[in-house]
N, CA, C and O atoms as a MOPAC input file, in Angstrom:
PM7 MOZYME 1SCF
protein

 N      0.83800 1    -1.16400 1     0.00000 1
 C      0.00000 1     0.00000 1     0.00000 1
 C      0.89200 1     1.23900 1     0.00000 1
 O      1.85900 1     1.38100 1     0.74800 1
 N      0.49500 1     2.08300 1    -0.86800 1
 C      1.25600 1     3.31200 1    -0.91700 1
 C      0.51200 1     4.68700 1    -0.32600 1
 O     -0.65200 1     4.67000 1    -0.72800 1
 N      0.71000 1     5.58200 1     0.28800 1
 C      0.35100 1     6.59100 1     1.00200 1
 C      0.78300 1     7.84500 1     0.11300 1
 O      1.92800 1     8.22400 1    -0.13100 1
 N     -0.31200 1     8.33600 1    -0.26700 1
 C     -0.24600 1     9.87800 1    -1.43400 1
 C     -0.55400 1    10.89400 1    -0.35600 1
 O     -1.57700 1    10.75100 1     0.31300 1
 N      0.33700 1    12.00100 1    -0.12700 1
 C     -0.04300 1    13.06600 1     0.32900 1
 C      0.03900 1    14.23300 1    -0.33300 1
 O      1.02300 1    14.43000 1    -1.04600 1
 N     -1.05600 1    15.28500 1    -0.20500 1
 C     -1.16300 1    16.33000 1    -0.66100 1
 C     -1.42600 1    17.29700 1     0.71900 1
 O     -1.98700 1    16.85900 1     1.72400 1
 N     -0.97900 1    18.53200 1     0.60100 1
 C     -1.44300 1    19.65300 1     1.26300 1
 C     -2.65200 1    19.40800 1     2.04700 1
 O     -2.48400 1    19.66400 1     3.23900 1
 N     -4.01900 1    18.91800 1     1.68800 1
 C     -5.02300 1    19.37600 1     2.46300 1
 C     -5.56600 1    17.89100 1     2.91900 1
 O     -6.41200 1    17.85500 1     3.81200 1
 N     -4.96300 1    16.30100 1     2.15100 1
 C     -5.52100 1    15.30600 1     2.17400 1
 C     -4.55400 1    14.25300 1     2.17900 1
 O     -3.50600 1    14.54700 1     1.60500 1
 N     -4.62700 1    12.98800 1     2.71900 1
 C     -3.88100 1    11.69100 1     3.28400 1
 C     -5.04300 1    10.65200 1     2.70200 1
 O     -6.19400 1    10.41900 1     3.07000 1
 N     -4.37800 1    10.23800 1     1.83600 1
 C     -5.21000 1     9.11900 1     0.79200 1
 C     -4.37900 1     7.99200 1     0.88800 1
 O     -3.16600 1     8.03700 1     1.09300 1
 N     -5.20900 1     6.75100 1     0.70300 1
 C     -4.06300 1     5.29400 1     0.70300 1
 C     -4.54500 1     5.06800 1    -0.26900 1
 O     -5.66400 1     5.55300 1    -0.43400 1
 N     -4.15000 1     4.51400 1    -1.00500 1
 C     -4.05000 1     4.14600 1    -2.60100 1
 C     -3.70600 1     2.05100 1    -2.12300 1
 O     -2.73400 1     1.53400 1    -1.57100 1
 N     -4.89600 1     1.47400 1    -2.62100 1
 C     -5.04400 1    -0.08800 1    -2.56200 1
 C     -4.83100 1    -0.30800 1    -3.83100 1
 O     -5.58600 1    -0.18200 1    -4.79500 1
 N     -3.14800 1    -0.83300 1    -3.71300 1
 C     -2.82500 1    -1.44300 1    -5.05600 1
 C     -3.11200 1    -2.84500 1    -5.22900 1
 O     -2.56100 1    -3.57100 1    -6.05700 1
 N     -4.35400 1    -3.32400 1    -4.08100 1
 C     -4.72500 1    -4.73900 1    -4.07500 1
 C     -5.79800 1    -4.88300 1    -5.45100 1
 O     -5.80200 1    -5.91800 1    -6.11800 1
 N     -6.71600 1    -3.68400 1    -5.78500 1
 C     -7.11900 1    -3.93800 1    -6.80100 1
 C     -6.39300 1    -3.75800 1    -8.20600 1
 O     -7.02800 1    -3.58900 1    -9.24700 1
 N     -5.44800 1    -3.79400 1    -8.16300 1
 C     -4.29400 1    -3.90200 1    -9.82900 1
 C     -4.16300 1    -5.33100 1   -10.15000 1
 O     -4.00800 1    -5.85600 1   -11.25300 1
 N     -4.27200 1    -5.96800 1    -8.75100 1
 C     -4.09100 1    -7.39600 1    -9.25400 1
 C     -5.10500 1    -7.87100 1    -9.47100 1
 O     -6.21100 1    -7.33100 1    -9.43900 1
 N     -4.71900 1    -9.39500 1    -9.82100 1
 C     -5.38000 1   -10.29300 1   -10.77500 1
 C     -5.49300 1   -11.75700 1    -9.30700 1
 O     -4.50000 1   -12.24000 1    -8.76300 1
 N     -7.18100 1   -12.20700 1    -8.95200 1
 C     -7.16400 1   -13.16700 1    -8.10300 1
 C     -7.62600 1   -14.06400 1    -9.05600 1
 O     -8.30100 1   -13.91000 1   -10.07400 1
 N     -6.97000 1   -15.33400 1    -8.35300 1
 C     -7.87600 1   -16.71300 1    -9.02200 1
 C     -8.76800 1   -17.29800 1    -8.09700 1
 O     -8.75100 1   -17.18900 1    -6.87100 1
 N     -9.68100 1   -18.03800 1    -8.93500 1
 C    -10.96400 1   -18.92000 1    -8.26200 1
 C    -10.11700 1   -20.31900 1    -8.39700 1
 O     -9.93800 1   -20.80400 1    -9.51400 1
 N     -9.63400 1   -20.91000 1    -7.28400 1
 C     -9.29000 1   -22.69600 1    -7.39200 1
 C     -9.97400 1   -23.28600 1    -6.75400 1
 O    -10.23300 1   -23.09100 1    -5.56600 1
 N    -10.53100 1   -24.43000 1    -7.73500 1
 C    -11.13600 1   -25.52400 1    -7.14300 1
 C    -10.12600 1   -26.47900 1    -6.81100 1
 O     -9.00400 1   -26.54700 1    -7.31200 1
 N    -10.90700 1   -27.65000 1    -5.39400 1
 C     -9.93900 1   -28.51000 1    -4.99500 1
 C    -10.71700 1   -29.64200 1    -4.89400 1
 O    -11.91200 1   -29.64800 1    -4.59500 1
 N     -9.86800 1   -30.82800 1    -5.20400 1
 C    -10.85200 1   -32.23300 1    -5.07000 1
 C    -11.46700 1   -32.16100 1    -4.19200 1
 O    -11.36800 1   -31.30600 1    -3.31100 1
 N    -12.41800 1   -33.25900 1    -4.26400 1
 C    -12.75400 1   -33.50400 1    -2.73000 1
 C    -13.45600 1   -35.03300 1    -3.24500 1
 O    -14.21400 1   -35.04300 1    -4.21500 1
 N    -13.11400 1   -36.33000 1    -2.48000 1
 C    -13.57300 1   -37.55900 1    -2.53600 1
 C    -15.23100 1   -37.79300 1    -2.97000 1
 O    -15.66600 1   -38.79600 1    -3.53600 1
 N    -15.97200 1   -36.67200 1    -2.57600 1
 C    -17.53000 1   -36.92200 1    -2.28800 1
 C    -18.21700 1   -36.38400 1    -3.75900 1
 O    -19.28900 1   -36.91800 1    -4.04300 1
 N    -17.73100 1   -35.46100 1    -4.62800 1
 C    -18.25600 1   -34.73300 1    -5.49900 1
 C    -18.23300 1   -35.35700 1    -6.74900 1
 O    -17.14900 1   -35.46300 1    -7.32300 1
 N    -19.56200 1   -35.91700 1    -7.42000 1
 C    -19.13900 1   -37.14700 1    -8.66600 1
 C    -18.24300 1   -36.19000 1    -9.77800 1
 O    -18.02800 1   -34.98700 1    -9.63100 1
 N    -17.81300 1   -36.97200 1   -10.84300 1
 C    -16.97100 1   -36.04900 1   -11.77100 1
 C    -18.41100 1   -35.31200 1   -12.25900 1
 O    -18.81400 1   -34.26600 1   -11.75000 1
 N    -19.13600 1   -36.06200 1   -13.36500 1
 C    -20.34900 1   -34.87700 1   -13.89500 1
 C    -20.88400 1   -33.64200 1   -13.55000 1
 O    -21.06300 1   -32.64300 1   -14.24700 1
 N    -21.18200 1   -33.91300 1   -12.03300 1
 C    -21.40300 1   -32.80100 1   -11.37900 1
 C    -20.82200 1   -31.33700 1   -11.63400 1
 O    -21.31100 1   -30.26700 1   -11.99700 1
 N    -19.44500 1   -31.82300 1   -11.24700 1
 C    -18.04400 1   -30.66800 1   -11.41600 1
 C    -18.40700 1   -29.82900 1   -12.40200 1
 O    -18.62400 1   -28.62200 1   -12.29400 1
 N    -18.51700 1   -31.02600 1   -14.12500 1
 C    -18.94900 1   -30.47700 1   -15.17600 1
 C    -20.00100 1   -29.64000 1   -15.12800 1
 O    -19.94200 1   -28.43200 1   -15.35400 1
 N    -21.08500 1   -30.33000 1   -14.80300 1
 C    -21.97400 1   -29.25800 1   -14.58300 1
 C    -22.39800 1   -27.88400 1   -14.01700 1
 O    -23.24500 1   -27.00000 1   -14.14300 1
 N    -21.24700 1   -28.25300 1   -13.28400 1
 C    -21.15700 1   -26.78700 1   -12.74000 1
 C    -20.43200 1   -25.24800 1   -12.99600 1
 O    -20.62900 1   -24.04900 1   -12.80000 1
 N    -19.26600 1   -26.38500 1   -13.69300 1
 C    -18.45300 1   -25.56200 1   -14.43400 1
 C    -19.24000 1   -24.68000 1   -15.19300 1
 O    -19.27500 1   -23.45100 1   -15.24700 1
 N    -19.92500 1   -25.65400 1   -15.82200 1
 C    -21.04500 1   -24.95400 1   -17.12100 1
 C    -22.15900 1   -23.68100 1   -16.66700 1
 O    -22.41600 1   -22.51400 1   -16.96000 1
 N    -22.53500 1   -24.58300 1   -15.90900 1
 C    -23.73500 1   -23.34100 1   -14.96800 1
 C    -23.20500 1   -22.13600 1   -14.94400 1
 O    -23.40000 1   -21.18300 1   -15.69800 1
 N    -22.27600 1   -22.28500 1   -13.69500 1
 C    -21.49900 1   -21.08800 1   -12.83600 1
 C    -20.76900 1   -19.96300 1   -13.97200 1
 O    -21.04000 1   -18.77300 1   -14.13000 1
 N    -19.49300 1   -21.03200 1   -14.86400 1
 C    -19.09300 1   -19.97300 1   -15.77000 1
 C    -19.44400 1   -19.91700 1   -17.18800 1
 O    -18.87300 1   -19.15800 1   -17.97000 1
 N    -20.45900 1   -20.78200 1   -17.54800 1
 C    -20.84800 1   -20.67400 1   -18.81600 1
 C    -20.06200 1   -21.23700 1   -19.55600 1
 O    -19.99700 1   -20.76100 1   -20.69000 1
 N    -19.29400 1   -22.27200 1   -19.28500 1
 C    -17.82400 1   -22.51100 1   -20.16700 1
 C    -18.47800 1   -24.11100 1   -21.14000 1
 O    -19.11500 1   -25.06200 1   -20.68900 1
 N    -18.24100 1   -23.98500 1   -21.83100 1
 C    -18.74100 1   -25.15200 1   -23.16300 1
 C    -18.26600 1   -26.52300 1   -22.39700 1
 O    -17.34700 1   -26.50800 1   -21.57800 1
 N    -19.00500 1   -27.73700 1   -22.75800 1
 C    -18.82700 1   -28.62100 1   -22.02200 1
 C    -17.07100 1   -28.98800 1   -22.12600 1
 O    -16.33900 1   -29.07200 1   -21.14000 1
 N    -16.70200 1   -29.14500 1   -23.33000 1
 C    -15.15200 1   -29.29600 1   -23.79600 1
 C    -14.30700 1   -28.67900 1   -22.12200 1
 O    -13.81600 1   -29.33900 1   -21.20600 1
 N    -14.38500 1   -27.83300 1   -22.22600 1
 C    -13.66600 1   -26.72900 1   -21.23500 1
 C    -13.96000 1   -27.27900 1   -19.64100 1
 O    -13.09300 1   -27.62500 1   -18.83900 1
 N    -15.07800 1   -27.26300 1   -19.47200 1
 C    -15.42700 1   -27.68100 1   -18.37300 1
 C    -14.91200 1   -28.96300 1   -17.81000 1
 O    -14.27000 1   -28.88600 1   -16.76300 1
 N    -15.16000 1   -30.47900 1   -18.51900 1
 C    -14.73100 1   -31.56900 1   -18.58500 1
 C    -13.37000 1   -31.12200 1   -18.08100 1
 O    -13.24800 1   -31.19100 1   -16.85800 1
 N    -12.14600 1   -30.60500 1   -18.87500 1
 C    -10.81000 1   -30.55800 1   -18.99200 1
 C    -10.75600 1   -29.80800 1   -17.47700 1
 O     -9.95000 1   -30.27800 1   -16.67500 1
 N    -11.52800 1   -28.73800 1   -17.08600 1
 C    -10.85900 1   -28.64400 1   -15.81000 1
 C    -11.35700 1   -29.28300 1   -14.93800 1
 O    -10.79100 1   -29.10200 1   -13.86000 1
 N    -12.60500 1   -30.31800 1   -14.89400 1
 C    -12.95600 1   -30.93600 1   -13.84500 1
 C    -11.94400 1   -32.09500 1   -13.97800 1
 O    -11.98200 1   -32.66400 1   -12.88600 1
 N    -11.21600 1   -32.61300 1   -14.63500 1
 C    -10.49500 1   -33.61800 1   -15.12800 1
 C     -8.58500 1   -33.19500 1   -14.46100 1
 O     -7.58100 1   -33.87500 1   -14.24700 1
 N     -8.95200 1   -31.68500 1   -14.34800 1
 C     -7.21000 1   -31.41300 1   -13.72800 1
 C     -7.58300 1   -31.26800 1   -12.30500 1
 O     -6.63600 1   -31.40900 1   -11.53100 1
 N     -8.85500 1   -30.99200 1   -11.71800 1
 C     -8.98100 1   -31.41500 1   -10.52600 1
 C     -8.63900 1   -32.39200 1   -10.04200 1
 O     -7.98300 1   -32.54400 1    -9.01100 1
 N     -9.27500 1   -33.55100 1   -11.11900 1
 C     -9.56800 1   -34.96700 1   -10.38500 1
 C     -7.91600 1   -35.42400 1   -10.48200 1
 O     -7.46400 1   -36.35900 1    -9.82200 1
 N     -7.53200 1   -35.03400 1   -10.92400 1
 C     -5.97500 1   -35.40000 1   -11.52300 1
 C     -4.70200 1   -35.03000 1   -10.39900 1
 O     -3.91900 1   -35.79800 1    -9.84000 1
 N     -4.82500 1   -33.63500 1   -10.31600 1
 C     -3.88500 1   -32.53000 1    -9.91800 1
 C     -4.46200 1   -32.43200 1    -8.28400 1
 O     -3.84800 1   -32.06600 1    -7.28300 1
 N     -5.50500 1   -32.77900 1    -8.38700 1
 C     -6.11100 1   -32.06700 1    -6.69300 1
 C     -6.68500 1   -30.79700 1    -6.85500 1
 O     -7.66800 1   -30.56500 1    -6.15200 1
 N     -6.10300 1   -29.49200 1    -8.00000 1
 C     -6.88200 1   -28.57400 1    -7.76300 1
 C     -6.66900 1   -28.09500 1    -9.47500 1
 O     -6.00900 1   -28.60100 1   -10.38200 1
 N     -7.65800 1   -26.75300 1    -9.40300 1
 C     -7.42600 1   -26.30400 1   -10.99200 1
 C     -7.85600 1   -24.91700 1   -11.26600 1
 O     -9.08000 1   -24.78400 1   -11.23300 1
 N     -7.09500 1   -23.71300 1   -11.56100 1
 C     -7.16100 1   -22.35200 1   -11.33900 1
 C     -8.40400 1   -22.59100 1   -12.96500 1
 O     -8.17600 1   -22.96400 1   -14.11500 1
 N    -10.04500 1   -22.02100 1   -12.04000 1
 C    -11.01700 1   -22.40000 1   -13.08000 1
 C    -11.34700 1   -20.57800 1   -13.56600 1
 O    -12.28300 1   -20.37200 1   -14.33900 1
 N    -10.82100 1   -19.82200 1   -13.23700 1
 C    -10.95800 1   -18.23800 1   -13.28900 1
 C    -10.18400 1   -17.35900 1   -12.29900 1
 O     -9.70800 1   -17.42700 1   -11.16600 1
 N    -10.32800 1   -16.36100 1   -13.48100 1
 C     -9.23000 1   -15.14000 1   -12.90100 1
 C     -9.18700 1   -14.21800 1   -13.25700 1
 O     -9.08700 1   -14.24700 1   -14.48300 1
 N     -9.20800 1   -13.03400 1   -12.77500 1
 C     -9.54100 1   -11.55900 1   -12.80900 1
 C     -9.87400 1   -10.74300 1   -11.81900 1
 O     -9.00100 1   -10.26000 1   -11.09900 1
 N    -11.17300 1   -10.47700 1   -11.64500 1
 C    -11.05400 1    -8.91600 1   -10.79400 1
 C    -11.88300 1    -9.38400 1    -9.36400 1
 O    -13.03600 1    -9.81000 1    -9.41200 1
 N    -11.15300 1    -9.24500 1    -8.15400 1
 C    -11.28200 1    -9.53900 1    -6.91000 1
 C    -12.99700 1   -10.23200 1    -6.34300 1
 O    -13.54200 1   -11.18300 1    -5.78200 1
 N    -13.27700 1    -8.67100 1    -7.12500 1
 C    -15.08500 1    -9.06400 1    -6.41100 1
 C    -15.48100 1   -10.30900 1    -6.92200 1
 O    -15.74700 1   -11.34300 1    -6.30900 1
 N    -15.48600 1   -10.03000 1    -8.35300 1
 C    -16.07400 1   -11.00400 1    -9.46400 1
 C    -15.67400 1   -12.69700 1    -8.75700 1
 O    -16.38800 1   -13.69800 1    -8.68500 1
 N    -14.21300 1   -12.46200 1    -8.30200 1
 C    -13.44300 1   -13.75500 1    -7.91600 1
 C    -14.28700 1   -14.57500 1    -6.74000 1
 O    -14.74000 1   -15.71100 1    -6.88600 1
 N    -14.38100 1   -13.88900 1    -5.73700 1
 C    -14.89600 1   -13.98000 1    -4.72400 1
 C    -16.55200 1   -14.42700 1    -5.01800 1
 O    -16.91500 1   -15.54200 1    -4.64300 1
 N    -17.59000 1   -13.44700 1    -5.74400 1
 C    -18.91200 1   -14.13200 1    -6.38900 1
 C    -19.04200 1   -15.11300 1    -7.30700 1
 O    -20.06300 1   -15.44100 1    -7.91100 1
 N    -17.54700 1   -15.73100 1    -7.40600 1
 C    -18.03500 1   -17.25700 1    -8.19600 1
 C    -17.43000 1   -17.84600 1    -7.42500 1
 O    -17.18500 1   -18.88800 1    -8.03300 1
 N    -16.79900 1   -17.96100 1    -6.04400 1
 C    -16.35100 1   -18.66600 1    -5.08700 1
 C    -17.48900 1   -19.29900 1    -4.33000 1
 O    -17.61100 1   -20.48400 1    -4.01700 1
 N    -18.47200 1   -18.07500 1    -4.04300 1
 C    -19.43700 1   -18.53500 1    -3.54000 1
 C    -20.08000 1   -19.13800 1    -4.01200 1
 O    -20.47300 1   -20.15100 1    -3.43300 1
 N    -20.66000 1   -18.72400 1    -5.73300 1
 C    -21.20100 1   -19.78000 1    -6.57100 1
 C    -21.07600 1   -21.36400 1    -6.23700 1
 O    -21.94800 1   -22.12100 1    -5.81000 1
 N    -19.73200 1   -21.62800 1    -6.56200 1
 C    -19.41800 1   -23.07300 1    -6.25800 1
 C    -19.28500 1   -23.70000 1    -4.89400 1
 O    -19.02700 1   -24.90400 1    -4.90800 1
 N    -19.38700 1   -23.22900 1    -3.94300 1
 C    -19.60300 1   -23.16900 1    -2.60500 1
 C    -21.43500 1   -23.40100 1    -2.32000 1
 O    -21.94800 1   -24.14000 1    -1.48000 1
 N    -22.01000 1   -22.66200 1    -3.14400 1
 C    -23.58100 1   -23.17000 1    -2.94800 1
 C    -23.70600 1   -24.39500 1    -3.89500 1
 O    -24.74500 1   -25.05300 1    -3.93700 1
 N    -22.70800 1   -24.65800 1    -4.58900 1
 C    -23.29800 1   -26.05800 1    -5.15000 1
 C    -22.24100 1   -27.40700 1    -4.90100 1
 O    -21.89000 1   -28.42500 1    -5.49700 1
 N    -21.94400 1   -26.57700 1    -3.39300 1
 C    -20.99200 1   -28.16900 1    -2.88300 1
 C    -19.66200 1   -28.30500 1    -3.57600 1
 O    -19.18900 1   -29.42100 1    -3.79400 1
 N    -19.08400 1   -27.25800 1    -3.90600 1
 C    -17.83400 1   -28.01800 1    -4.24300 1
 C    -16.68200 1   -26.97300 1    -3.44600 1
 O    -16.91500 1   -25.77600 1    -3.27700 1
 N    -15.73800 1   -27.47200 1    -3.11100 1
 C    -14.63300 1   -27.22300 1    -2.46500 1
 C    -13.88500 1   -25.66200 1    -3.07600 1
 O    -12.76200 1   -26.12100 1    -2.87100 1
 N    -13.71000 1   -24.84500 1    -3.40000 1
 C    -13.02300 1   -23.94800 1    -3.67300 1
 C    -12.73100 1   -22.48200 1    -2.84600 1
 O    -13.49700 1   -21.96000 1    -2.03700 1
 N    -11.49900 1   -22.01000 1    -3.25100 1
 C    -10.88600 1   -21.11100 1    -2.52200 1
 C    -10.58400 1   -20.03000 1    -4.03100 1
 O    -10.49300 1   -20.31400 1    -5.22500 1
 N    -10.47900 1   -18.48700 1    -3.14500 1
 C     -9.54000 1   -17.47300 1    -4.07500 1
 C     -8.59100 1   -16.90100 1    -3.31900 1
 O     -8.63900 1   -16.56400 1    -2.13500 1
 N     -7.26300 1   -16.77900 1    -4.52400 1
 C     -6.04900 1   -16.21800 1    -3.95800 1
 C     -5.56900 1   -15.31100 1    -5.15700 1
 O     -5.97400 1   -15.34400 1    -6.31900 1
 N     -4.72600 1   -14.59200 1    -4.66400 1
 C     -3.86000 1   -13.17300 1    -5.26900 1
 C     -3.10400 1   -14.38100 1    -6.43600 1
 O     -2.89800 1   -15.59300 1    -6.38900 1
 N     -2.87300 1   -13.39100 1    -7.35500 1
 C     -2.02700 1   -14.17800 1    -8.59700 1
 C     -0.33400 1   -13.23300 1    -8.02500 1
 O     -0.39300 1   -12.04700 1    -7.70000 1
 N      0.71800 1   -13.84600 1    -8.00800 1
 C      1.58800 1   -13.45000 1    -7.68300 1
 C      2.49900 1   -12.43800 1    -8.44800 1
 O      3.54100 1   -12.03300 1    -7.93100 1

């Protein structure tokens, strides 16, 4: 965080929104594969092709950066997939 001062005003300047967060999903034993798909689809609209492939680096990898961009947005499809049972977290892109 950087601190701008002027004469009459003391402003902090949040260079947290410049960055870029991701939405990762993480396995979890209980969640069938289809599902995943389906949700993929729902939540981000992503063509089944797309979806499959990252429910598939889940099941694979343990987890799979499924979106990324702007903080809020990150966070309202966290929850998305969180109301439909599946495991995911967002973090800062480094």
């Amino acid at each position: 965080m950087t601190t701008i001062t002027s004469p009459h005003i003391d402003t902090v300047v949040d260079h947290q929104l410049d960055k870029v967060w991701k939405v990762i999903v993480l396995d979890d034993p209980v969640t069938p594969m289809l599902v995943v798909t389906m949700v993929f689809q729902k939540v981000f609209g992503y063509p089944k092709e797309k979806a499959e492939f990252l429910m598939l680096t889940v099941h694979h990898e343990g987890r799979a950066i499924v979106w990324s961009g702007e903080r809020e947005r990150a966070e309202h499809f966290c929850v998305a997939l969180h109301s439909h049972g599946l495991l995911a977290t967002v973090e800062q892109e480094d």
